[in-house]
N, C-alpha and C positions, 0 to 999 in steps of 0.2 A: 841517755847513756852514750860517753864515748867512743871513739871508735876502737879504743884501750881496749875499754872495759866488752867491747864485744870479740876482740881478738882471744880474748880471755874466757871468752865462751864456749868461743871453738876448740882452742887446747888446753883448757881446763884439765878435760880427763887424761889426755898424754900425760900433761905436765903433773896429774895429780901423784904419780909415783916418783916421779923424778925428785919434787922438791918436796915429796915425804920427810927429809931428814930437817931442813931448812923448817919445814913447818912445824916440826916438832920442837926445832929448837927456838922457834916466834912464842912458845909459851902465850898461845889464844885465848886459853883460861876460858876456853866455851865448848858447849857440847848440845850434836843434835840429839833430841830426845822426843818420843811418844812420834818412834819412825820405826812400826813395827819390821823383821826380815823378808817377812813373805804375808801377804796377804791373797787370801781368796776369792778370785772373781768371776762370776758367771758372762759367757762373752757377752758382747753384744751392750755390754751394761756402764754405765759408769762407777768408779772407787772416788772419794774425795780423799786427797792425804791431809792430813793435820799435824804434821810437827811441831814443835818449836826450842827455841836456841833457849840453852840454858847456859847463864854466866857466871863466875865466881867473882867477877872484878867488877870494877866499875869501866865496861867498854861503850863510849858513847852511841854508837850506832853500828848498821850493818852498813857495807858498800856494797853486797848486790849477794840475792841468792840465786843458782843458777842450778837447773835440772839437766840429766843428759840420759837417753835421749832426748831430743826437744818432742819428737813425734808421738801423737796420743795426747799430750796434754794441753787442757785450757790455754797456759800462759807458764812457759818455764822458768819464767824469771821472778816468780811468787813463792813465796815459804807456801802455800797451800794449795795448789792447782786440783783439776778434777783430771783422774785419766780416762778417756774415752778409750774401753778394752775395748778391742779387737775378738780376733779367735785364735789368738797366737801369744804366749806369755811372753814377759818382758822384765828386765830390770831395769831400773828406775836412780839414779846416782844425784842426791842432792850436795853441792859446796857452796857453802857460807863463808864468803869472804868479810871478816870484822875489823876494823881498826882498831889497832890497839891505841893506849890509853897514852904512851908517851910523844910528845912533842918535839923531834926532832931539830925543832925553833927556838930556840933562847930570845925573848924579848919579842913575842909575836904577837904579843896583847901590846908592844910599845909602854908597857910601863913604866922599864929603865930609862926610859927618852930617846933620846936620838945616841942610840947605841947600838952597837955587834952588828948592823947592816951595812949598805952599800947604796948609792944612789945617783946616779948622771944628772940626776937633779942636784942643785946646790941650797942652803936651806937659806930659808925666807932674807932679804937684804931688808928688809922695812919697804916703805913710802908714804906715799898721799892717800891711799885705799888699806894700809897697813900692812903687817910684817909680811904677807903672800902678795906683795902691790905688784909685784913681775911674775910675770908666765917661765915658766921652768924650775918653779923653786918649791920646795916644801917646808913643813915645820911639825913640829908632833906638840897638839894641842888638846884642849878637852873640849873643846868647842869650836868649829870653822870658822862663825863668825868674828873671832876673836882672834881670826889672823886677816880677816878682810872683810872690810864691812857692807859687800853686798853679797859673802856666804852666808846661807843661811845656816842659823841659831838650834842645834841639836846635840844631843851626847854622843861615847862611845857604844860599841855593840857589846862592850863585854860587860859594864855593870853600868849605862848609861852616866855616871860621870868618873871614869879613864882617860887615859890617854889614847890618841887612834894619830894617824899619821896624814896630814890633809897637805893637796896637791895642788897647784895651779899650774895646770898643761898647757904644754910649750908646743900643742898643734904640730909637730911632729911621731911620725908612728914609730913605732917600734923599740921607743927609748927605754929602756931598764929604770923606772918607777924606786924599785927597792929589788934589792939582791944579797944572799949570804951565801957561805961557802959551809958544807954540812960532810957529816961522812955518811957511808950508808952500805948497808950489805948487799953484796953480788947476790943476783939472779932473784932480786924481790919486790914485790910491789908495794908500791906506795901511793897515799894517798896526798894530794895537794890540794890544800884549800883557802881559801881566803873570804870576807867581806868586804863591800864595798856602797858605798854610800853617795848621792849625789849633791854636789854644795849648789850651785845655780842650774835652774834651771832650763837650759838651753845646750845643744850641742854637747849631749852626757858623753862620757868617757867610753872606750869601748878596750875592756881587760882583758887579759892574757898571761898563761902561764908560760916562762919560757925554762927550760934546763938547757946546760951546758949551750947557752945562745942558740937552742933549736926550740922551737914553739911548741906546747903541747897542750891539748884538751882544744876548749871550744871557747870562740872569744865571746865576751858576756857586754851586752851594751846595756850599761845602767839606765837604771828607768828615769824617764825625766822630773818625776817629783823628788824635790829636795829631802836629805832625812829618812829614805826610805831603805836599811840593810840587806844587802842582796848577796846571797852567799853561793860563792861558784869556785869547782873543784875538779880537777883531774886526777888520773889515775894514770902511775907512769911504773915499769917495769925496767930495774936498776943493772940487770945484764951483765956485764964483768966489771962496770962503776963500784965506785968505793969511797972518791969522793966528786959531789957534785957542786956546781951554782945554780941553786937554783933565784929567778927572779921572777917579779910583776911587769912586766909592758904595758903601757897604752898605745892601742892603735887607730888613737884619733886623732883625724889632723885640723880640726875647727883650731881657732885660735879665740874666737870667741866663743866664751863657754869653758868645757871641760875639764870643768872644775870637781875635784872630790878628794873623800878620804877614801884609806884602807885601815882594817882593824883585824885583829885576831888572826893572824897567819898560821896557818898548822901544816907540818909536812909529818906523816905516820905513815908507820910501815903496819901492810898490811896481813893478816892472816887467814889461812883458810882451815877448814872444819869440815870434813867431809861424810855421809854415811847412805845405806843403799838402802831400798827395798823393793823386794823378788814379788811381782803380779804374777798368781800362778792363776792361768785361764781355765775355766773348766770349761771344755768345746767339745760338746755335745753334738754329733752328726747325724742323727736319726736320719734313714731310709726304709720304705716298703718295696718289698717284692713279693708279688703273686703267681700262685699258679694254679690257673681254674682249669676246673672239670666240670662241665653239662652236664646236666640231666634232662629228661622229657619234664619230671616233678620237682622237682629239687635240685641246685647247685651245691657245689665243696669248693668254696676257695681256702687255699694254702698262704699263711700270711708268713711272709720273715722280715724280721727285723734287721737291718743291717745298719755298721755304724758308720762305715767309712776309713777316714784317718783319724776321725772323733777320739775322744774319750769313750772308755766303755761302762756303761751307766751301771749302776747296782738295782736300777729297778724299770719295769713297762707296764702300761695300761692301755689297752688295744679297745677302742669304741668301733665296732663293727660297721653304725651308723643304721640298726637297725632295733635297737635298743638294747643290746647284746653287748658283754666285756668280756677282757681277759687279760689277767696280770702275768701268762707265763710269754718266754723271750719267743719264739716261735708258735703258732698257733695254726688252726681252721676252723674254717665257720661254716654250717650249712645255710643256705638261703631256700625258704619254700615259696618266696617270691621272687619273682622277676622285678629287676627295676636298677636305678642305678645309686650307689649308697656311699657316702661320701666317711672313709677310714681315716682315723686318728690316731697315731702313735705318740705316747708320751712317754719320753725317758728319762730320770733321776738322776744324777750324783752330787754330794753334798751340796745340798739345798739349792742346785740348780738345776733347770729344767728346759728342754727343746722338744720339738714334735714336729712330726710330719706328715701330711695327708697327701690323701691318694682317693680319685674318685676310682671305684670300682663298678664298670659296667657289664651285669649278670643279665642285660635283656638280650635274650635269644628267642623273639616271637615267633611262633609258626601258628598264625591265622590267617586260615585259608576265605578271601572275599574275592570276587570279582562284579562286575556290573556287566548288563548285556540290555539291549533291546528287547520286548515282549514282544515286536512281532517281524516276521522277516518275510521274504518273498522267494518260492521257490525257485530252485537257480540262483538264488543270491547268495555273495559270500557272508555268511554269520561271523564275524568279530566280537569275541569279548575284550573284556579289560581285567587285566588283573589286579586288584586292588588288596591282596595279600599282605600283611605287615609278617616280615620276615626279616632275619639277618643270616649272610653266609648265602653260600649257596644253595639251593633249590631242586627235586628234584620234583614234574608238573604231569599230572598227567591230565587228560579230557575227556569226561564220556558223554557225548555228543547225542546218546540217547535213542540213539536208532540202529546200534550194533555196531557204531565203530567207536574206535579211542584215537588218541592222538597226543602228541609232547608239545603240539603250538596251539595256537588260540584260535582258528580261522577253521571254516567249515561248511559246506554247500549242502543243502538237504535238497534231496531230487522228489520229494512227494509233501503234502500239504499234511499237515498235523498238529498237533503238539506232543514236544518233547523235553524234557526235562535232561540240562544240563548237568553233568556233575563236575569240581575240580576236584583233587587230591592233590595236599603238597607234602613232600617227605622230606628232612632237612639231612643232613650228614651223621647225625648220632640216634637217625631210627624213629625222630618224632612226626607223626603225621596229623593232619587238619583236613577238613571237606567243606566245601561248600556245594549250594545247588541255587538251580534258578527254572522256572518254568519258560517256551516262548511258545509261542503260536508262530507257524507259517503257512501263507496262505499263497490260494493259485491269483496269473494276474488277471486283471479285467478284459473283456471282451466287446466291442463294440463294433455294430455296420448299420446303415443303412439306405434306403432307396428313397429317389426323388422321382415327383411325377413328371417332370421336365429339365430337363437339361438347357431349352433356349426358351425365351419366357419375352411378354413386353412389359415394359415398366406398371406396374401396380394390378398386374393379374397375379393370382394368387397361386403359391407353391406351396402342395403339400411331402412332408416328407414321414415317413415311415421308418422308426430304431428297432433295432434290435440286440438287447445285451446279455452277458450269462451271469450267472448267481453270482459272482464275486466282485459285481460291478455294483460298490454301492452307493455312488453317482454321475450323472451324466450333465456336461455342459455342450449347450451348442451356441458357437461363433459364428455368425452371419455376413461376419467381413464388410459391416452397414455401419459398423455400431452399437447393435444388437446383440446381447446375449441372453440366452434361456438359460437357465439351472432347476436339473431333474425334472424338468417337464418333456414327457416322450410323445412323438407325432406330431408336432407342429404343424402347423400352417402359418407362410409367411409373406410379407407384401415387399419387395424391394422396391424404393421411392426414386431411384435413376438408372440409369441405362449405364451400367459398367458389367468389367467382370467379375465374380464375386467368388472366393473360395470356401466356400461353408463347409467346417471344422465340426466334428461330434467325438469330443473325448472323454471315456470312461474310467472312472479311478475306486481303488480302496485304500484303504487307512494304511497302507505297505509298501504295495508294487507300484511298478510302475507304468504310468497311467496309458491304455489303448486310444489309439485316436485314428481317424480315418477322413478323408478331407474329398468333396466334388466340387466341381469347377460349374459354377452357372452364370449362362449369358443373360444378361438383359439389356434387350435392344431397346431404344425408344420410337416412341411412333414418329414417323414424319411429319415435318409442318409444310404443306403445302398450302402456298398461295400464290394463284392466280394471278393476283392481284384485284382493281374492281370494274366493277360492266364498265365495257369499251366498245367502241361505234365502229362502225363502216359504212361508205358510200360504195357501192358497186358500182364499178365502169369509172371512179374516181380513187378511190382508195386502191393498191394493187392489192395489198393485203397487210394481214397480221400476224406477228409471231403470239405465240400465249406457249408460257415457260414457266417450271418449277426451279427454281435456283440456289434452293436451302439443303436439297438433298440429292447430293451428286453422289452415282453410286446405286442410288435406289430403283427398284424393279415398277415400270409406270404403264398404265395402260387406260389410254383418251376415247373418249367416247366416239373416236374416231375408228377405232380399231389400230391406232398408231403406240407404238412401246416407247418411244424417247422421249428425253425430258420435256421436248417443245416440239409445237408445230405449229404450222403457217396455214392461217381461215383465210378466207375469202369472202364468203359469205355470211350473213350477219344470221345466228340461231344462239341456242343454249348445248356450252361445251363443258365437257367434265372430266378429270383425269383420277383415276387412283393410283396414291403411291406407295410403296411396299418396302419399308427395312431391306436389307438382304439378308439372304440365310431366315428369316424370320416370316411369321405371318403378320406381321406389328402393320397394317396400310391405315391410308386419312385422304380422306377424299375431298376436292376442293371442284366447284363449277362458276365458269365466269358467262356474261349474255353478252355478244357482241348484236349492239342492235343497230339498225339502220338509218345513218346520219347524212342524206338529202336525198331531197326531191323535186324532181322536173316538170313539174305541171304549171306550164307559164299559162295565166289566162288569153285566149283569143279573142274577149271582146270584155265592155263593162259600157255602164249607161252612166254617166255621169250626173244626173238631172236631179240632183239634190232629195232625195228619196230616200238616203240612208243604204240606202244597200247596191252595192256593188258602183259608188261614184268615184273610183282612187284605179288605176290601172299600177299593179304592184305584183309582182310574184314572191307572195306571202310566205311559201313554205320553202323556198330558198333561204331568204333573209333569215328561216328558224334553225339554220342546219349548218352550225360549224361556221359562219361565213368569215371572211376575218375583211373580207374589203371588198367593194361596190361601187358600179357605174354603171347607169343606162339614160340611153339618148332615144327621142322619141324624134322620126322621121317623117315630113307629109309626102304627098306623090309625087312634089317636083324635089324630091330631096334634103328639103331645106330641114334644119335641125331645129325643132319647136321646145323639146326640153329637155333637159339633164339635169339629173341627181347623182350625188352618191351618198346620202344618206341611208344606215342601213336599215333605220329605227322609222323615215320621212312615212309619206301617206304615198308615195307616188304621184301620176300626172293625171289630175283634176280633170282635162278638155280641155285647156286653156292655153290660147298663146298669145302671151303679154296680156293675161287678163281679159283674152276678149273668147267665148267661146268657139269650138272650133267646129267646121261640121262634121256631119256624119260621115260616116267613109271610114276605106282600111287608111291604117299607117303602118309606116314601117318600126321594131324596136332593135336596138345592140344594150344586150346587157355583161358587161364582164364582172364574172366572180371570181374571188381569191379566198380558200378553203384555207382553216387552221393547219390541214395536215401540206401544208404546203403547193396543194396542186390549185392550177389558176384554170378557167373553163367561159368562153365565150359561145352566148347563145343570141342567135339571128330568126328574128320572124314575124307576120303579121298581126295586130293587132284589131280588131273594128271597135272603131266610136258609135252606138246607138241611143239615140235622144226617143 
């Protein structure tokens, strides 16, 4: 569509009283029909229209139907659209613009030949390619190729063998093709059209209508197969013209190529045909409005119907939603149940129909539930829960079942029993609910008891003594070891280390909360006394001995001395013993060491050397046995002289012999020096006899 023919759309309806007169006197010779005045629609709905143009003449075609409003429907520029109603009625204006039947164009078929036009082209001079052999010239033929012999070979468009008007373009734009000078009536439309065809195939023509040397419609670029009739038309409105030129353009500017005919030229004035029809809406607004009334047994809802701005229906059907109807406009319904019922209003006017729903909720519960504990501990606060399914508000009360009531849920019972709760709830229009609940409340437990000992040594045995009252229906004891008993009463216990221990006895029932009482016991461990192992002495050599416990500093000791400290210093070699005592405790360990006696001074005064076996080695035996750590003695005769020396400690001693030769009988003198382990060194001087 041009952009004419849409200007034409928009003041159509202005224009459609204006050129009432003008249209009347176009003699359209057409009529819209089967377009009823008013049709009836249910909103919300689609109408289809179905007109159609009915002719007296021979009018070849329509140039465009157009609706107004555009709004609502399918497609406005259809003889048959669908309107999409709304909720608001509408009228509806269709014009039928037709062409009439006469031709404004004398010789548009070119049958007369090359007459009553115009053209800046000059017509064909011949040549080497034939009568179209130059660019800018035309010729009016029944066949292109028979003005050039590489146009291709086809007929006219009006009876395929006419006359049509064939061009070789001179690749300048804008030149006037063909032109004639017409009259024409103010303030009307017309229709302009043409065909056009393509002689070579390359660089097609590109056509235009021009009036009074201004361009109008849309340029058409033919299609590039040869022989193909393409027919394009504008639509121009004649304004205070009277008389026009109209012409053909090409506005291509190939020089190679652009080649074609034109045929069948028509300039027609157009007319229009107008007629309306009224969508009357039928817009149906159903509303519900309620107004309830409670009861403890039974509800009364009040139903109304209302319409709004609607139409007002001539008929309703009220589904209550509880299997219940009612066709009067205003209604009420009793409900013997509670619950929530989902209302349906349907309302009628000619054969159209809207509804409206409304859930209506009539639950107003009043069941009185709570939950509670079965058993509590006296002195304890009792809490229920209210688990009541109610709406609105509440009015609670509580009887607690021991002569008092109360409006909250919380409650201390000062004596052991059972008592039975009660709730009551009262709502706002007088209806009441109860519930009940049994509990038990019970006294708490009681627990003590006595130990034989409070300070103890590791794995002597602790008895302990309970005592509990009736409501204690078990007892655990914690040892602070590791240990634990359950419901066993009087134990007897062994603790395996010496710490302190807190032993716990706690009594509990299925309620309260639980008694517990706790003693504090010592256990000591026994002392590790040692001595150490039997140790010597020399008297008049050794000064003395310390002997010491070292393990238990702190601890209460007593030495077979009659001495209380952890050590003391012997002197003389016997069997010594200490006991030593925990503190604070009776926990002792007794430990004894022998200090025995390590040398002796019995040097022999004489020995017989004389091979007898007994008594032939001069040696002081029980020295050499006692600690010695080192040894020397020197055997002296009476003029002094030094006969022998050893210091082996392990040797035989001195034989009688000096250098192997016996010696006589007689004193001699000996020096023997000893050096003791415990560090002290002792020289002993004195006579010896040799007896043979």
């Amino acid at each position: 569509m041009n952009t004419l023919q849409k200007m034409m759309k928009i003041f159509l309806p202005v224009l459609a009283l204006i050129l009432s007169f003008e249209l009347a006197e176009c003699q359209c010779n057409i009529s819209i029909v089967n377009l009823p005045d008013t049709i009836l629609a249910c909103k919300n709905t689609t109408v289809q229209l179905n007109p159609s143009v009915y002719t007296t003449s021979g009018i070849p075609y329509y140039v465009d139907t157009i609706w107004s409003p555009a709004a609502g429907l399918s497609n406005p520029n259809i003889i048959n659209p669908v309107v999409n109603v709304g909720t608001t009625s509408a009228n509806y204006v269709l014009t039928v613009q037709a062409v009439t039947p006469t031709n404004l164009i004398p010789n548009g078929d070119f049958s007369q030949g090359n007459t009553i036009f115009s053209s800046s082209y000059i017509y064909g001079t011949g040549g080497t390619y034939g009568l179209l052999s130059l660019e800018g010239q035309y010729a009016i033929a029944t066949n292109p190729n028979s003005t050039h012999v590489n146009f291709a070979s086809f007929g006219d468009h009006t009876t395929g063998t006419g006359q049509m008007m064939v061009v070789n373009g001179a690749g300048v734009a804008n030149v006037n093709i063909w032109c004639q000078t017409i009259n024409v009536n103010p303030n009307t439309y017309y229709d302009f059209s043409a065909w056009g065809a393509t002689c070579v195939g390359s660089n097609p023509a590109i056509l235009q209508f021009s009036i009074n040397s201004t361009l109008i419609g849309t340029p058409l670029a033919l299609p590039i197969a040869t022989g193909l009739w393409t027919q394009f038309h504008a639509t121009w409105f004649s304004g205070s013209n009277t008389t026009i030129t109209i012409c053909i353009t090409d506005q291509a500017t190939a020089t190679s190529g652009n080649d074609f005919a034109i045929d069948d030229i028509s300039f027609k004035e157009i007319c229009n045909v107008s007629d309306s029809v009224y969508i009357k809406t039928v817009n149906l607004t159903p509303s519900i409005q309620t107004i309830k009334q409670f009861g403890c047994d039974e509800d009364t809802i009040q139903f109304i119907a209302n319409n709004g701005l609607g139409d007002s229906p001539y008929s309703y059907l009220w589904s209550f939603g509880d299997g219940n109807y009612s066709n009067t406009k205003d209604t009420s319904h009793i409900y013997t149940t509670q619950g929530v019922y989902n209302i349906k209003l349907i309302t009628e006017l000619s054969g159209c129909k809207d509804s409206a729903t409304l859930s209506v909720n009539t639950l107003h519960p009043i069941d009185a539930k709570f939950s509670v504990s079965d058993s509590f501990c006296v002195n304890e606060v009792v809490t229920t829960i209210d688990n009541s399914v109610t709406t609105g508000p509440m009015i609670y009360e509580w009887n607690w079942g021991d002569g008092t009531t109360s409006a909250t849920n919380t409650h201390i019972y000062t004596s052991a029993g059972s008592f039975v709760i009660k709730l009551i709830i009262t709502d706002t229009i007088g209806c009441s609910d109860s519930a009940f609940h049994t509990i038990y409340v019970l006294d708490a437990p009681y627990v003590s008891f006595t130990v034989s000992d409070s300070v103890i040594c590791v794995g002597e045995p602790l008895f302990f003594q309970d005592s509990v009252n009736r409501f204690t229906e078990s007892i655990v004891w914690d040892f602070n070891d590791g240990k634990v008993l359950k419901d066993v009463h009087n134990p007897t216990h062994y603790f395996d280390a010496a710490s302190s221990y807190v032993v716990t006895l706690t009594g509990t029932n299925s309620q309260c909360p639980p008694s517990q009482v706790s003693k504090l016991i010592e256990v000591k461990p026994y002392p590790n006394v040692n001595l150490g192992p039997d140790t010597m002495i020399c008297p008049g050599l050794t000064a003395s001995i310390l002997l010491a416990d070292v393990n238990n500093p702190g601890s209460v000791y007593l030495w077979s001395t009659g001495e209380t400290t952890n050590a003391i210093t012997v002197t003389q070699p016997g069997r010594y013993w200490v006991v030593s005592t925990t503190t604070g405790s009776h926990c002792a360990t007794t430990d004894s060491i022998w200090v025995k006696r390590d040398c002796y001074l019995n040097i022999p005064n004489s020995f017989s050397p004389n091979a007898d076996g007994r008594n032939d080695y001069f040696l002081p035996r029980e020295v050499l046995s006692s600690g010695v750590s080192s040894f020397s003695m020197n055997i002296f005769n009476r003029w002094g002289e030094n006969i022998f020396t050893t210091t082996s400690i392990d040797g035989r001693g001195w034989d009688g012999k000096y250098n192997a030769v016996d010696q006589p009988m007689g004193v001699y003198v000996y020096e023997i020096t000893v050096g003791f382990i415990n560090g002290i060194r002792k020289i002993y001087k004195g006579n010896v006899t040799l007896v043979r």
